[in-house]
C-alpha positions as CSV (number, residue, x, y, z in Angstrom):
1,X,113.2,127.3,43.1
2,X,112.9,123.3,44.1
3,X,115.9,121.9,45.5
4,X,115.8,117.9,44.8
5,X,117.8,115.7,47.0
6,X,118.1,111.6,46.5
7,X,119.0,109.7,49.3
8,X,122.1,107.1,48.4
9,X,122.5,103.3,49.2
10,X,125.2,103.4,52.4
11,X,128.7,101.9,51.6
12,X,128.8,98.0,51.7
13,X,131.9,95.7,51.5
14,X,134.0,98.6,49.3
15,X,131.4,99.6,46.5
16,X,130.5,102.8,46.3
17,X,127.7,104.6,47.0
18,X,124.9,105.9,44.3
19,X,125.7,108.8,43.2
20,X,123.0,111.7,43.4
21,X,120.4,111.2,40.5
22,X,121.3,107.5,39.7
23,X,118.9,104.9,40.4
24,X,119.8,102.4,43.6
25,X,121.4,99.1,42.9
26,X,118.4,96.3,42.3
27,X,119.2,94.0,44.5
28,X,120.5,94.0,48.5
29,X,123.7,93.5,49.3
30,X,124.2,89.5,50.3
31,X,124.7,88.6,54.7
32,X,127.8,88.2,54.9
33,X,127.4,87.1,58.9
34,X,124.9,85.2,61.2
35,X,121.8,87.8,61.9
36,X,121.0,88.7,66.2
37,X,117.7,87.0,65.4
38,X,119.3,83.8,64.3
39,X,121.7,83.9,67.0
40,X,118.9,84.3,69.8
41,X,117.3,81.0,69.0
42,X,120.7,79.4,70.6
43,X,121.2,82.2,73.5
44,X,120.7,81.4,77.3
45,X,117.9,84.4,78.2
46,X,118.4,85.4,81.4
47,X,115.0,86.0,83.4
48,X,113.9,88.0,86.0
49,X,111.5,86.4,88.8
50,X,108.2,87.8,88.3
51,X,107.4,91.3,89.6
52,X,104.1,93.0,90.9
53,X,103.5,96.7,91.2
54,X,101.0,95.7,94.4
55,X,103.6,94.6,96.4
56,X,104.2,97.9,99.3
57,X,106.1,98.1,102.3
58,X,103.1,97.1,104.3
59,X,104.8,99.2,107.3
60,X,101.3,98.7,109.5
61,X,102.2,94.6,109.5
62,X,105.8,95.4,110.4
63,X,105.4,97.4,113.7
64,X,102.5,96.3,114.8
65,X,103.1,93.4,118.1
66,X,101.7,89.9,116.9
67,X,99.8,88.3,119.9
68,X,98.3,84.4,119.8
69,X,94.7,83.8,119.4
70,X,94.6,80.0,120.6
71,X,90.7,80.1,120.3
72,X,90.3,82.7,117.4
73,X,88.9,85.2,120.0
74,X,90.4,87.5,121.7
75,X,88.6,89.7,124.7
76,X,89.9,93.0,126.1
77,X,88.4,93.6,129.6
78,X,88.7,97.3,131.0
79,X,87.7,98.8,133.9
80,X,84.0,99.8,134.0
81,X,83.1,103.1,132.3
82,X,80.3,105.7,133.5
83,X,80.8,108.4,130.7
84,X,79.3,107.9,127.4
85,X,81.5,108.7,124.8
86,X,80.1,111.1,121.9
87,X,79.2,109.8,119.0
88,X,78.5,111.5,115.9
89,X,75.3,111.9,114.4
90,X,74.1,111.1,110.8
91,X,72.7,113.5,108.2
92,X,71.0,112.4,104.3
93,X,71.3,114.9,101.7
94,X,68.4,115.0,99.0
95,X,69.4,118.1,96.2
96,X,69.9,121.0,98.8
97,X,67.8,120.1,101.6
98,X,69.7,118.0,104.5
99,X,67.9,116.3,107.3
100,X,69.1,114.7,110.1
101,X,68.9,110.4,110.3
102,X,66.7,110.6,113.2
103,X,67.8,107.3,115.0
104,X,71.7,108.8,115.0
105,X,70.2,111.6,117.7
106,X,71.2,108.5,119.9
107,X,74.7,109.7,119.6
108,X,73.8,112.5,121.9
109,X,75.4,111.5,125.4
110,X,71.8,112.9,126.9
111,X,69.9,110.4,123.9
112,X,71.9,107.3,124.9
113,X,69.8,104.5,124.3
114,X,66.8,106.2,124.4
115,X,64.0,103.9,122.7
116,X,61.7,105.3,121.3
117,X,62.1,106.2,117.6
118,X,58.9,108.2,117.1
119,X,60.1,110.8,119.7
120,X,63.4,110.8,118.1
121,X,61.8,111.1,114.6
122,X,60.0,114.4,115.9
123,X,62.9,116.2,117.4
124,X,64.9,115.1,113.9
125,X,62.1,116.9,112.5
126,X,62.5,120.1,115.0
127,X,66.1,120.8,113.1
128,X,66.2,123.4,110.9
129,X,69.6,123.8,108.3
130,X,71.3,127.0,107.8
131,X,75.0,127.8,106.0
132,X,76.9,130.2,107.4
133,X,79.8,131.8,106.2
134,X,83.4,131.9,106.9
135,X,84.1,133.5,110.3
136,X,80.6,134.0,111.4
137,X,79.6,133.5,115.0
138,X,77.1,131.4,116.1
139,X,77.2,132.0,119.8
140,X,78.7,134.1,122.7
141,X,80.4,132.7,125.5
142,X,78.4,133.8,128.4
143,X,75.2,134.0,126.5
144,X,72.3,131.4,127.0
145,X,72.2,128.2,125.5
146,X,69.1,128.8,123.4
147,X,70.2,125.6,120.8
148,X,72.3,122.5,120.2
149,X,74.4,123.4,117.2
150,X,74.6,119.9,114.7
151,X,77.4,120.0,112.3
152,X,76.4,118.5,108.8
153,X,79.6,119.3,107.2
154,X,82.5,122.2,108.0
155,X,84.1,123.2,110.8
156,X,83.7,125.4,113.7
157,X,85.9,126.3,116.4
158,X,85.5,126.8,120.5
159,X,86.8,130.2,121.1
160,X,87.6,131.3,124.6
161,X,90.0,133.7,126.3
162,X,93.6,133.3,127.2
163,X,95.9,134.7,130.3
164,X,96.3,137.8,129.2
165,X,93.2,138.9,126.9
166,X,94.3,137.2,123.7
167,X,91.2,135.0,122.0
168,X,92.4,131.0,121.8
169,X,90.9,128.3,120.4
170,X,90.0,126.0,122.7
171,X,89.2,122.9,119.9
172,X,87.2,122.1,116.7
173,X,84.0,120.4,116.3
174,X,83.4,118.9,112.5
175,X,80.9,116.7,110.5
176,X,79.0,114.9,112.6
177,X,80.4,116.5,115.9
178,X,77.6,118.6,118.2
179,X,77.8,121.8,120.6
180,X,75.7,122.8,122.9
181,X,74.3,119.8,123.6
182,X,75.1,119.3,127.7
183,X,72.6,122.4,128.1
184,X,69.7,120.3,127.6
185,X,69.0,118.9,131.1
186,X,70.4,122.2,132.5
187,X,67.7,124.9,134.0
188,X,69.7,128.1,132.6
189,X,72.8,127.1,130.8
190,X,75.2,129.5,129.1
191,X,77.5,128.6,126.5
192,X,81.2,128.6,128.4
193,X,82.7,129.4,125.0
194,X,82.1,131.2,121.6
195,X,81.7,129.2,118.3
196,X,83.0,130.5,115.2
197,X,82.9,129.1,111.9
198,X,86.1,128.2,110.4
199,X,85.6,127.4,107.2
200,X,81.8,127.5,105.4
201,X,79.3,125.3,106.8
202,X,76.1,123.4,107.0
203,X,74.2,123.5,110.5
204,X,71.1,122.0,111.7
205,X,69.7,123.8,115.0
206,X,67.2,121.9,117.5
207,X,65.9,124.5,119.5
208,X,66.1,123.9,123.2
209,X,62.4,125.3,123.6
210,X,61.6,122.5,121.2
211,X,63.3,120.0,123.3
212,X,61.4,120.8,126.8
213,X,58.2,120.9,124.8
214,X,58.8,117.1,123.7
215,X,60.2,116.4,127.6
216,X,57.0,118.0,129.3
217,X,55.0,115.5,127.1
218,X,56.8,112.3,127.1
219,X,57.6,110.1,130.3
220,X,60.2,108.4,128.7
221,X,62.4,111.3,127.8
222,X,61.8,113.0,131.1
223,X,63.0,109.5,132.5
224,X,65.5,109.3,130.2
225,X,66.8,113.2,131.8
226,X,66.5,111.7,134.9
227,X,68.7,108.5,134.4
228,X,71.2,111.6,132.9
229,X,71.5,113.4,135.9
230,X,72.0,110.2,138.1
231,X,74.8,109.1,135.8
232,X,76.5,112.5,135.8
233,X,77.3,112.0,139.8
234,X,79.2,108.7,139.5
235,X,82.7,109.6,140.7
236,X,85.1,109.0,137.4
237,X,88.4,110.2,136.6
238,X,89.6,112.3,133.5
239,X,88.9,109.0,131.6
240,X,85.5,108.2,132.8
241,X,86.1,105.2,134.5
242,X,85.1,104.6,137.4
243,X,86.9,106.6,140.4
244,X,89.4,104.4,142.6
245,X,89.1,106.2,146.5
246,X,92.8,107.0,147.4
247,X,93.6,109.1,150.5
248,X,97.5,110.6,150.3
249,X,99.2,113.4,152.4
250,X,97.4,112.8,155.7
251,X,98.6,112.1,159.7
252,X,97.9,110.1,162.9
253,X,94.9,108.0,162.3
254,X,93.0,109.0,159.6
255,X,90.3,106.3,158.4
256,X,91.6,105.2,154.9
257,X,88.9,104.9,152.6
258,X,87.4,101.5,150.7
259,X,87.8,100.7,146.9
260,X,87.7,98.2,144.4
261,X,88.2,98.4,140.6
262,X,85.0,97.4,138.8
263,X,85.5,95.8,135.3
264,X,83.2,96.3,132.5
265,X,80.4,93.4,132.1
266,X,80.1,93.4,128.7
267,X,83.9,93.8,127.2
268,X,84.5,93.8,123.7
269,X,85.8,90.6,121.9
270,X,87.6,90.5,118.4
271,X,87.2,87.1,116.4
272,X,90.1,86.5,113.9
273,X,88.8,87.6,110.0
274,X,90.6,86.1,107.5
275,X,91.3,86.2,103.6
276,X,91.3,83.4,101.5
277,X,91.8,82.7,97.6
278,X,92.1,79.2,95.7
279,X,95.4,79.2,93.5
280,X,95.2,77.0,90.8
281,X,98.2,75.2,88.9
282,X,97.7,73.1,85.5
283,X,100.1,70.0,86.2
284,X,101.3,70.4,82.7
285,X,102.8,73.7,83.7
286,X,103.9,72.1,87.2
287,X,105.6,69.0,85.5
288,X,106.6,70.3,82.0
289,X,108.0,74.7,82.8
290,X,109.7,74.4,86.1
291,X,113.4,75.2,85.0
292,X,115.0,77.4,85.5
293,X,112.0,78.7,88.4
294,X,109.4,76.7,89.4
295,X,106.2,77.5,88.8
296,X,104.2,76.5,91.4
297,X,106.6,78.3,93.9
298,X,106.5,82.0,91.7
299,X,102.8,81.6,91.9
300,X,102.3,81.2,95.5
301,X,105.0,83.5,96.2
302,X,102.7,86.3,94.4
303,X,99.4,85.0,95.6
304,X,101.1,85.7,99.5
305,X,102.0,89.0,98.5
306,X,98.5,89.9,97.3
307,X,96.7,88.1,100.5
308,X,99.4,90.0,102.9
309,X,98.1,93.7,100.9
310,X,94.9,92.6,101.7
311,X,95.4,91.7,105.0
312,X,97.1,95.2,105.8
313,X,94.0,97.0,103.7
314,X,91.5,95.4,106.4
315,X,93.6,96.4,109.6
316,X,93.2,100.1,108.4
317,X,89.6,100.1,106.7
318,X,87.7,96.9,108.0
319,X,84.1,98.0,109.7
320,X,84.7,95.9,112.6
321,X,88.2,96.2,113.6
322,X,90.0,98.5,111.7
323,X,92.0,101.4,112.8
324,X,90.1,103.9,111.0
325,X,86.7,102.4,112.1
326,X,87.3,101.4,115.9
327,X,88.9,104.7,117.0
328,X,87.0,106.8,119.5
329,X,85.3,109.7,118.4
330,X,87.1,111.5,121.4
331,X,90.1,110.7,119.9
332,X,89.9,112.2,116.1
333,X,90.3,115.3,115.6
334,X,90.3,117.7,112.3
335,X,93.3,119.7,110.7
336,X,92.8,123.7,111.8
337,X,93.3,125.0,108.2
338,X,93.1,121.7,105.8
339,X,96.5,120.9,105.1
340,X,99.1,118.9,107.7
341,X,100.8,121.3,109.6
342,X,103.3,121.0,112.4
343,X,100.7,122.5,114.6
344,X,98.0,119.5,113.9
345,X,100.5,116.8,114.0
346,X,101.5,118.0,117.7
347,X,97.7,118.0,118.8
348,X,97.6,114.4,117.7
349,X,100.7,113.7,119.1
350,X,99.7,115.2,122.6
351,X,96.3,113.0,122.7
352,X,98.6,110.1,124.0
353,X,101.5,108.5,125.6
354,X,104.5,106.7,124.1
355,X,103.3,107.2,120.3
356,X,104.7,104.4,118.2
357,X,104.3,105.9,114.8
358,X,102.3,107.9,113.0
359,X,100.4,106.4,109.7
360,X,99.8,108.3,106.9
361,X,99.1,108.2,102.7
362,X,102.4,108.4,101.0
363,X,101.1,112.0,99.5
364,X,99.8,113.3,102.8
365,X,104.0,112.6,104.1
366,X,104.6,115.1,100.9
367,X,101.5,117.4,102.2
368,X,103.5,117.6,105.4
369,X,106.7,118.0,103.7
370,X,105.4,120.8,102.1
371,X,103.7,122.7,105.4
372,X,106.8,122.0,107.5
373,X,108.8,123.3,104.4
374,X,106.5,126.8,104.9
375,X,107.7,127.1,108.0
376,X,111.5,126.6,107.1
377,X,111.5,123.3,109.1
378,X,113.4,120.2,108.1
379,X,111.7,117.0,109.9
380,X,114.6,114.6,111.1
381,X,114.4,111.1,109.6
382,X,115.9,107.8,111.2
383,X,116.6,104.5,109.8
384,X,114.0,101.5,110.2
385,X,114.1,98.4,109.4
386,X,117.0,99.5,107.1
387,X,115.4,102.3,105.2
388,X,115.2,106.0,106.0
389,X,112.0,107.3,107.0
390,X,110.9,111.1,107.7
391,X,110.0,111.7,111.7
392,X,108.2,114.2,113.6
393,X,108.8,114.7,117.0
394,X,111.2,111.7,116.9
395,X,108.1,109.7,116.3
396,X,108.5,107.8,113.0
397,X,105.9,108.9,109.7
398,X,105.2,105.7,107.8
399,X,103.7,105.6,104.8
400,X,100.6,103.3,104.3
401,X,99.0,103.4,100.8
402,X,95.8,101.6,102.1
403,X,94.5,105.1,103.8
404,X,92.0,106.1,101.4
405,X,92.5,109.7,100.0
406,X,88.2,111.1,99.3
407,X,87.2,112.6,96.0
408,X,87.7,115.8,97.3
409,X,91.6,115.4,97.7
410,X,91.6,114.6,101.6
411,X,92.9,111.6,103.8
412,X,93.4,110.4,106.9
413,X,96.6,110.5,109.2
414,X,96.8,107.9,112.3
415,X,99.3,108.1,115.7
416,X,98.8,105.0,117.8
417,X,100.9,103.4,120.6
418,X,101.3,100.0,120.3
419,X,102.0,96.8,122.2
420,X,99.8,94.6,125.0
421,X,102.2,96.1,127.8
422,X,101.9,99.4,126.7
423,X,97.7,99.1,126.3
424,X,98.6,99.6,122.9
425,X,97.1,98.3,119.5
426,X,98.4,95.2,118.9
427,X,97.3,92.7,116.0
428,X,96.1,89.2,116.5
429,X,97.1,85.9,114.5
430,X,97.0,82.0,115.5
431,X,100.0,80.3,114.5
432,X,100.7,76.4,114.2
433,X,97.7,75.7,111.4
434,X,97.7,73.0,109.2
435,X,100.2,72.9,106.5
436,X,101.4,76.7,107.8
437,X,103.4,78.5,105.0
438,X,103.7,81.7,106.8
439,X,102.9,82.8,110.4
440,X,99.2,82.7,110.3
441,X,98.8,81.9,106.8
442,X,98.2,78.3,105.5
443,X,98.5,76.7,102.1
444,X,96.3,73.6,101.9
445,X,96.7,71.1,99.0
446,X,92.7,70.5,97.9
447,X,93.5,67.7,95.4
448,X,93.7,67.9,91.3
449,X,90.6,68.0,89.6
450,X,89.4,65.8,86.2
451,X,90.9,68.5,84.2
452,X,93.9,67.7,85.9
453,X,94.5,71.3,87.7
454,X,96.5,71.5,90.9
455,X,94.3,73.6,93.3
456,X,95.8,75.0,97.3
457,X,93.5,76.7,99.2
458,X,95.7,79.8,100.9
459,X,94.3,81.7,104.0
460,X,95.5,83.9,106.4
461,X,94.2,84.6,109.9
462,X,94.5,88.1,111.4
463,X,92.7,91.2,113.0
464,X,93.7,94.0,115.3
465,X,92.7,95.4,118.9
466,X,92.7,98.7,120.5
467,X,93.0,97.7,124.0
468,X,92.4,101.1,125.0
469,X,90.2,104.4,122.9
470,X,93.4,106.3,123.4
471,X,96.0,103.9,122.0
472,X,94.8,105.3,118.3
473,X,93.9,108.4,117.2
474,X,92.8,110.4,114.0
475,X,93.5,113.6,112.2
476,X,90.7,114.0,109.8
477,X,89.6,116.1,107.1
478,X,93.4,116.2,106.0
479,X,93.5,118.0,102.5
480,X,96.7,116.8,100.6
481,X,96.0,119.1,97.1
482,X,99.2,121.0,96.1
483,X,98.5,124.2,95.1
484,X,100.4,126.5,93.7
């Protein structure tokens, strides 16, 4: 059984409605008041400004210390240096088989410099891959150094042995990083610590045996040992740099000894980058659509905003001078376990003095939410710059959405101490330009074109020092993937 239903016309000005089963009146009911879309064409609209999803915090710009580049150069001079810092070396991947990029082998301390690329092409070709496994060890702490370990990707920890018994780690080596290799101008070395894998890994091996063959045979790498061994005995400090002779503690006439601080001959200087666009404005639209907001101003407003993004982008990721380019190797280091946890926020926290901040992805600051959650802790947060921001440590977390986050889910988190005082990172910027807008930004008038467009050429001036390799540091290899 069908139950039909007719829908009637609704009650207008007192007539009734159609009854079910009667057909609906012909014709509409007549207006019998002005419409809303008849009204709107005589309405004031009130308008917003315009808005831009790009537009962040830019936290990086805020608390980093400005300093004037007069000449657009800036030089940091340090005292002179004897250790070499260790670099990481370079592998290519083709299907399964990796191989090491033999001119990279200079980033062992021993290979510094080294010249000859045929050499280095031979012991590249010496290295033989292996995987190993989760929790597999590759060596023995006492045993003899029979290998130089290179990490191609993974993890593996330095094991050694605590006060009372217990088995510590003693700190990670990751992509790139290399163990064993100090043994290799040694006459019987032992390995001073065990090395485990942490998580699964990819290992190339050069056989010590294969690296004396090469030395017996080639002047230049027996030299090259040599020139080692000298450089080894130059009194340094914890730091490398070259040792200041104090005497402290003594009586009666005891001959004081003679110093002077050496300086570094070749100190690294930063030239200011820049970023530039050409804004364009018909004089139509300048002359004709300026009320209520002018034109011109809304899109130079906007144009800023999208060269200051920009500007912060390059401070982080830049090859020259960005954070996540210039900081020493001796001063990143890898999360134990993948995510953030309170544990490797501390060990980048203790690589320096007087952190300013730390700088992370806005979803690694929920990664490490999350951890610190875990453990049933509840990071402090403290006003700046009038809005609340999660610490650790007291040591602000500011978020910085120009950290890149890899296909494979993980990111990068930065600590840094800033300011010229405090042999900080500071940024650099030359103010009192032509036609300045903005501290270190300019916006030139170019003239109007036949086609009667407006055109300003806006630029901004900036880059960023380390003035010294621990003023920055890096925890790497930060996975950021909720899981359930």
């Amino acid at each position: 059984m069908s139950i039909e239903t007719t829908v009637g016309v609704p009650h207008q000005g007192g007539e009734p409605s159609v009854p079910p089963g009667a057909h609906p009146h012909p014709h509409p009911a007549p207006q019998r008041a002005l419409g809303t879309e008849a009204a709107r064409q005589l309405a004031t609209t009130t308008k917003s400004a315009p808005q831009m999803q790009e537009i962040s915090d830019r936290w990086l710009l805020k608390v980093l210390p400005w300093v004037e580049v007069s000449g657009g150069t800036y030089r940091v001079n340090r005292r002179l240096s004897h250790a070499v810092g260790q670099g990481r070396v370079g592998f290519e991947q083709t299907g399964s088989e990796v191989r090491v990029v033999a001119p990279t082998l200079r980033e062992i301390p021993l290979l510094r410099d080294f010249p000859d690329d045929g050499l280095l092409a031979e012991l590249a070709g010496r290295c033989t891959a292996r995987t190993v496994a989760v929790g597999e060890l590759l060596a023995e702490a006492g045993q003899p150094v029979d290998q130089v370990l290179l990490i191609a990707h993974g993890k593996l920890d330095r094991l050694g042995v605590g006060k009372y018994g217990e088995t510590t780690v003693l700190g990670m080596a990751a992509d790139g990083d290399q163990l064993g290799h100090e043994a290799l101008g040694e006459a019987d070395p032992r390995w001073p610590y065990a090395v485990r894998a942490a998580t699964a890994a990819t290992v190339l091996a050069l056989p010590r045996a294969a690296f004396q063959e090469l030395a017996e045979r080639s002047p230049e790498l027996r030299e090259q040992l040599e020139r080692s061994a000298a450089g080894a005995r130059h009194a340094v400090n914890k730091y490398g740099e070259a040792q200041i002779e104090l005497s402290a503690g003594h009586r009666g006439e005891h001959e004081l000894p003679s110093t002077f601080v050496d300086y570094e001959l070749r100190p690294r200087e930063y030239e200011l980058s820049l970023a530039q666009t050409v804004l364009r404005v018909h004089t139509r639209v300048a002359d004709l659509y300026n009320e209520p907001m002018n034109q011109t101003e809304h899109q130079l407003r906007l144009t800023v905003e999208a060269l200051r993004e920009r500007q912060e982008y390059e401070l982080v990721n830049n090859p020259e001078f960005g954070l996540l380019a210039t900081a020493a190797y001796e001063q990143r280091i890898s999360t134990h376990s993948g995510p953030p946890t309170p544990d490797d926020l501390d060990d980048l926290l203790s690589r320096r003095r007087s952190t300013r901040c730390y700088l992370a992805h806005p979803r690694a600051i929920a990664a490490i939410g999350r951890e610190a959650s875990k453990r049933g802790l509840h990071p402090a947060s403290v006003e700046l710059d009038g809005k609340r921001v999660t610490t650790w440590r007291g040591v602000p977390i500011l978020p910085c959405d120009k950290i890149p986050i890899s296909a494979r889910q993980t990111t990068s988190i930065l600590a840094m101490r800033t300011g010229e005082d405090n042999q900080g990172v500071i940024g650099l910027r030359q103010t009192g330009l032509a036609d300045e807008y903005e501290p270190g930004l300019s916006v030139r008038f170019m003239g109007i074109d036949e086609k009667a467009i407006i055109s300003y050429l806006v630029s901004a001036y900036y880059s960023a020092a380390v003035l010294v390799p621990n003023a920055v540091g890096v925890l790497e290899n930060v996975d950021i993937a909720s899981r359930a």
